[in-house]
C-alpha positions in Angstrom: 0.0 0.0 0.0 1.5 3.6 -1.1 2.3 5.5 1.9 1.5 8.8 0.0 -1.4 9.5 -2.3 -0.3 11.4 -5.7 -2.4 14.1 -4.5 -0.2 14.4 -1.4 2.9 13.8 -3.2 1.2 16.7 -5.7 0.7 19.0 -2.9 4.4 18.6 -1.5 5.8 19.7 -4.4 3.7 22.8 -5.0 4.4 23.6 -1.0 8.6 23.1 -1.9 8.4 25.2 -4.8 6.5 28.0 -3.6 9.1 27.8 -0.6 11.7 28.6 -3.4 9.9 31.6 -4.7 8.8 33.0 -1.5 12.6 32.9 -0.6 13.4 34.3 -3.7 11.1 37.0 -3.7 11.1 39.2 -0.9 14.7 39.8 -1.4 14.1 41.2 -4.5 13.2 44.6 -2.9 16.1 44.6 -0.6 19.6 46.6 -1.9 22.8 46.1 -0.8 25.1 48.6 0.0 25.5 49.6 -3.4 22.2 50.5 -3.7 21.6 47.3 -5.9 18.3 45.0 -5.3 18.9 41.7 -4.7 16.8 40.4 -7.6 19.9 42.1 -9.3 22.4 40.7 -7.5 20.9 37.3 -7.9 21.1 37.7 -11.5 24.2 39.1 -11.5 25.7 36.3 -9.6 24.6 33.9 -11.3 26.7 34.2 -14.5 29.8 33.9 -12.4 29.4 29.8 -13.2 29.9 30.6 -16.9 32.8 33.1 -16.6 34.3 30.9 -14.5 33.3 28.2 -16.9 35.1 29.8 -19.6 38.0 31.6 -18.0 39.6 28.3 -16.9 39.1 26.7 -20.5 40.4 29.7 -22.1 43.5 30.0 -19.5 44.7 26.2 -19.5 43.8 25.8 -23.5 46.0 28.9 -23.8 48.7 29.0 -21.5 48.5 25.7 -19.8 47.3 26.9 -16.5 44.6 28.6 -14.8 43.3 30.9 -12.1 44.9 30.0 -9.3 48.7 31.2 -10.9 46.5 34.3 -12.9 44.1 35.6 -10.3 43.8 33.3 -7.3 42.2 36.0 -5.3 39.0 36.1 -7.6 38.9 31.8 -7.2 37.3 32.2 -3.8 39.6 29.1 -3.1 37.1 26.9 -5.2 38.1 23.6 -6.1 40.8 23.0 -8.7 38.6 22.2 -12.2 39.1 18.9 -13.2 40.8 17.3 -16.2 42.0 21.1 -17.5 45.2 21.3 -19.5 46.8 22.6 -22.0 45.8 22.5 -26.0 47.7 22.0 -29.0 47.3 25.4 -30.9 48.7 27.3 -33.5 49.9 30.4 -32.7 47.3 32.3 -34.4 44.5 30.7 -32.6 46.3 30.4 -29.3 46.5 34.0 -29.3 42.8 34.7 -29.9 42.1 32.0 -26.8 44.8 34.2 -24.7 42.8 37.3 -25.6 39.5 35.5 -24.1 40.6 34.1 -21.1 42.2 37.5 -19.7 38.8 38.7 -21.4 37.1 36.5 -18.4 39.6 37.2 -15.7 38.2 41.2 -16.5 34.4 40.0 -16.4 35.1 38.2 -13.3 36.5 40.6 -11.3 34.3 43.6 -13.0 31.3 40.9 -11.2 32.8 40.5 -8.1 33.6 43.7 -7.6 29.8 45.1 -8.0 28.1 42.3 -6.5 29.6 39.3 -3.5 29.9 37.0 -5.8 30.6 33.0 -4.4 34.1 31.0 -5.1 34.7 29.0 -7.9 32.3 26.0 -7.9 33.5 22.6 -9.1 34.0 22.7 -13.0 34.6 19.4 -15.1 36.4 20.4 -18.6 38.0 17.4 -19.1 38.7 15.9 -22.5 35.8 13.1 -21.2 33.1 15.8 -20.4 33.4 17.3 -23.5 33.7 13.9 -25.5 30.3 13.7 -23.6 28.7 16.7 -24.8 29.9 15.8 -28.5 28.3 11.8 -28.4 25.1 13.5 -27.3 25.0 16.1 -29.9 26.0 13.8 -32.5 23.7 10.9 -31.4 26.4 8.3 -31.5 29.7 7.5 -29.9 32.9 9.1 -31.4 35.6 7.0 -32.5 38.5 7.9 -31.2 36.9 9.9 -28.6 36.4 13.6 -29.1 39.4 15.1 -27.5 39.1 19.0 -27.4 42.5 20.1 -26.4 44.2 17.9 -29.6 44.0 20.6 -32.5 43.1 24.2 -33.5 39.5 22.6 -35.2 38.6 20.6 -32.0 39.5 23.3 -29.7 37.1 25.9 -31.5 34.3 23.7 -31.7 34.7 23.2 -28.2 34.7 26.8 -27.6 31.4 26.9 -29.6 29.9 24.9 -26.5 30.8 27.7 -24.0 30.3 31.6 -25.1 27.0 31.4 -26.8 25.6 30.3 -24.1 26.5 32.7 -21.9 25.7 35.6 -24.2 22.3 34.4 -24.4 22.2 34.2 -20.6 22.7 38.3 -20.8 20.4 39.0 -23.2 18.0 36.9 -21.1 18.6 38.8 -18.0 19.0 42.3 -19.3 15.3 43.4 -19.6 14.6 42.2 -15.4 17.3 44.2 -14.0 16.1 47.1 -12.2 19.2 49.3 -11.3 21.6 51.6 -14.0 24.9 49.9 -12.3 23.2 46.1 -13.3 22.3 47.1 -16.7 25.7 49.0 -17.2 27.7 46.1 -16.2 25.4 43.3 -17.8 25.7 45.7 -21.2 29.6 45.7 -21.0 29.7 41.8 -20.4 27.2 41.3 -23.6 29.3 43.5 -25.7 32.4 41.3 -25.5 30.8 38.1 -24.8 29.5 38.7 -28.4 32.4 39.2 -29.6 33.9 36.5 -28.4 31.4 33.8 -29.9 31.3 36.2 -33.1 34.9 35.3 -33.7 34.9 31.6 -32.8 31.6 31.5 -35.2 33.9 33.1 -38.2 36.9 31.1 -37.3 35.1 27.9 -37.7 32.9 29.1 -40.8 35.8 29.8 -42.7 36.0 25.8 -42.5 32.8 25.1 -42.7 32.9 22.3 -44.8 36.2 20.9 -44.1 35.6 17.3 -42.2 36.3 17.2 -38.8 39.8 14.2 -38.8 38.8 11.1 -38.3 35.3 11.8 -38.1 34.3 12.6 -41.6 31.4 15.4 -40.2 32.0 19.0 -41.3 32.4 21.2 -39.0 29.2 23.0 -39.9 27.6 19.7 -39.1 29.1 20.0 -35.9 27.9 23.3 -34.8 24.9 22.2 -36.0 24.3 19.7 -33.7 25.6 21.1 -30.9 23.0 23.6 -31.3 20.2 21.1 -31.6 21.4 19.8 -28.9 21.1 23.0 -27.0 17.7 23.7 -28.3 16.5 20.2 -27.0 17.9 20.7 -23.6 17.0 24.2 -23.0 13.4 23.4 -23.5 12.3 26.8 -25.0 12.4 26.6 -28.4 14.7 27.8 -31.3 17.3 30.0 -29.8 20.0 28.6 -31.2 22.0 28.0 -34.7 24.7 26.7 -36.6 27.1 28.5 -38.5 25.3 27.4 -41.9 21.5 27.0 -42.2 19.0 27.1 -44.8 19.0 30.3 -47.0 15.0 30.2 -46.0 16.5 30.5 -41.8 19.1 32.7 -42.2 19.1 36.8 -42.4 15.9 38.0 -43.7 15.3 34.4 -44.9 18.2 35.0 -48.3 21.6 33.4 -47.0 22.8 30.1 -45.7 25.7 31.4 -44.0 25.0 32.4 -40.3 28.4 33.8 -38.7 26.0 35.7 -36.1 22.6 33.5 -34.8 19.3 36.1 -34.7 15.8 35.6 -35.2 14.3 36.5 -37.6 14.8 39.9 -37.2 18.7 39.3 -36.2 18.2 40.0 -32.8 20.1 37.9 -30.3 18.6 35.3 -28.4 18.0 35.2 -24.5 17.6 32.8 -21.9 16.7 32.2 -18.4 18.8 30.8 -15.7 17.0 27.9 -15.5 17.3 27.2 -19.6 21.2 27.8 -18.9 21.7 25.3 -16.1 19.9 22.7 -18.0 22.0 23.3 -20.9 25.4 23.3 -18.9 24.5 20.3 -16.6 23.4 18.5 -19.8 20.6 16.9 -18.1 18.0 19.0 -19.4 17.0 19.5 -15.7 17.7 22.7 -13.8 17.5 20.3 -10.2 19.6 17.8 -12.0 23.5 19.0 -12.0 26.5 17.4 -14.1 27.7 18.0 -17.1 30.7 21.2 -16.9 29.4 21.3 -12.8 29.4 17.6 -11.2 28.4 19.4 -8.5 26.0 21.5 -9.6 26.2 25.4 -10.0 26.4 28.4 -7.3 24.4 31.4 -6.3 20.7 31.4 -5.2 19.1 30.6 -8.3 20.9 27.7 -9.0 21.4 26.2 -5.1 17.3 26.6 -5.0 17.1 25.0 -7.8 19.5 22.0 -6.5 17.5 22.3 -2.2 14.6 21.4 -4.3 15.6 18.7 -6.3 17.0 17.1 -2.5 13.9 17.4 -1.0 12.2 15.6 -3.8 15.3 12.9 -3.7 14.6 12.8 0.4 10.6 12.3 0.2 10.9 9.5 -2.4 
């Protein structure tokens, strides 16, 4: 005989999210000393797990080493990311990575500066995470495994994984921020993040149809994909594209290439927390972490996210 009812079981999980939204919500009309609300600082915070994300790929695919030797005061002391090293680049494209990842040390400190902030959380960007990311998109197991640190093509298409998603996250969050300081800040971070994926976008479009060694997929399949794959786990719809599409889906529906995704007014796409972390945990569940964060992301959004999914794990 069930213990619980559905209707009970219903009912708890009504009462544990509305929990998380009551604790969510009255803090939105308090400021911090910077005259800030905290619904702003929440979503402020919160893309500190993607510039972290991305500064420690960019650092160790660049230069062979990360935060902790370039800025170890903005790591929080945050656990070491696991399986980072160093890629095999030319010296064109190790450059343009260099230029990133100093890029991110900025926005991290430019973040931690206006708002607390929270250490670094646990990050997996091992060859083995990624290969992960790739199987899925692809639908099938790579052959040798996908290894994203082993040439200038791999390590771009893994880069295509990372920005993008955090731009959108911006764009997302830019029309619910309520003071000039957020939106001055969260306008600064857009502008470069957008640059940033604009330039890994052109550096892999140039090869667009060059196959990906030993693979045999083009490398506009591969973007793709890995945009499909985004779509589907995001749960929201279209708000993502690879760097070729159908003329009839590109700029005002007459060209196939697609250097910068839009809509079909080629505006940029947002998203909400909760579409990021399902993305980046690459479960398709906000609750659910794994994927780039074994341990699942930090800040409120994301923890109430996780204290909910631990309650439901505890009732059942």
């Amino acid at each position: 005989m069930a213990l619980f009812s559905s209707n009970t079981f219903n009912s708890l999980v009504l009462v544990l999210s509305l929990s998380i939204i009551l604790n969510l919500l009255p803090s939105s009309f308090a400021s911090n000393k910077r005259g800030i609300p905290q619904s702003d600082v929440d979503l402020l915070e919160f893309p500190l797990n993607l510039e972290y994300l991305e500064a420690e790929f960019f650092l160790w695919g660049s230069l062979g080493y990360g935060l902790d030797k370039i800025a170890p005061e903005l790591t929080g002391k945050g656990p070491e990311p696991i399986g980072a090293k160093i890629a095999k680049l030319d010296p064109f494209v190790r450059d343009v990575v260099a230029q990133f990842a100093f890029q991110e040390v900025g926005h991290l400190r430019a973040i931690k500066s206006t708002v607390p902030g929270f250490p670094r959380p646990l990050l997996n960007i091992s060859s083995e995470s990624f290969a992960t990311v790739i199987n899925s998109a692809i639908g099938r197991t790579l052959e040798p495994p996908f290894d994203p640190y082993a040439n200038d093509i791999n390590y771009l298409i893994a880069s295509y994984v990372i920005p993008y998603v955090g731009l959108t996250g911006y764009v997302g969050a830019n029309p619910n921020l309520q003071s000039p300081a957020a939106k001055r800040l969260v306008a600064g971070l857009l502008g470069v993040e957008s640059g940033q994926d604009a330039v890994i976008r052109a550096l892999l479009f140039e090869q667009a149809y060059v196959k990906v060694k030993p693979y045999g997929i083009t490398v506009a399949e591969f973007t793709d994909r890995i945009s499909n794959l985004r779509n589907e786990l995001g749960h929201a719809g279209l708000k993502d594209e690879g760097i070729v599409v159908k003329p009839s889906e590109g700029a005002e529906g007459r060209i196939s290439g697609n250097v910068l995704a839009g809509d079909k007014d080629s505006l940029s796409f947002g998203r909400t927390p909760e579409e990021i972390l399902r993305i980046v945990y690459g479960s398709g569940n906000e609750s659910k972490p794994g994927g780039f964060y074994p341990k699942g992301a930090e800040g409120r959004i994301a923890q109430s996210h996780l204290r909910l999914n631990e309650a439901l794990l505890n009732f059942n």
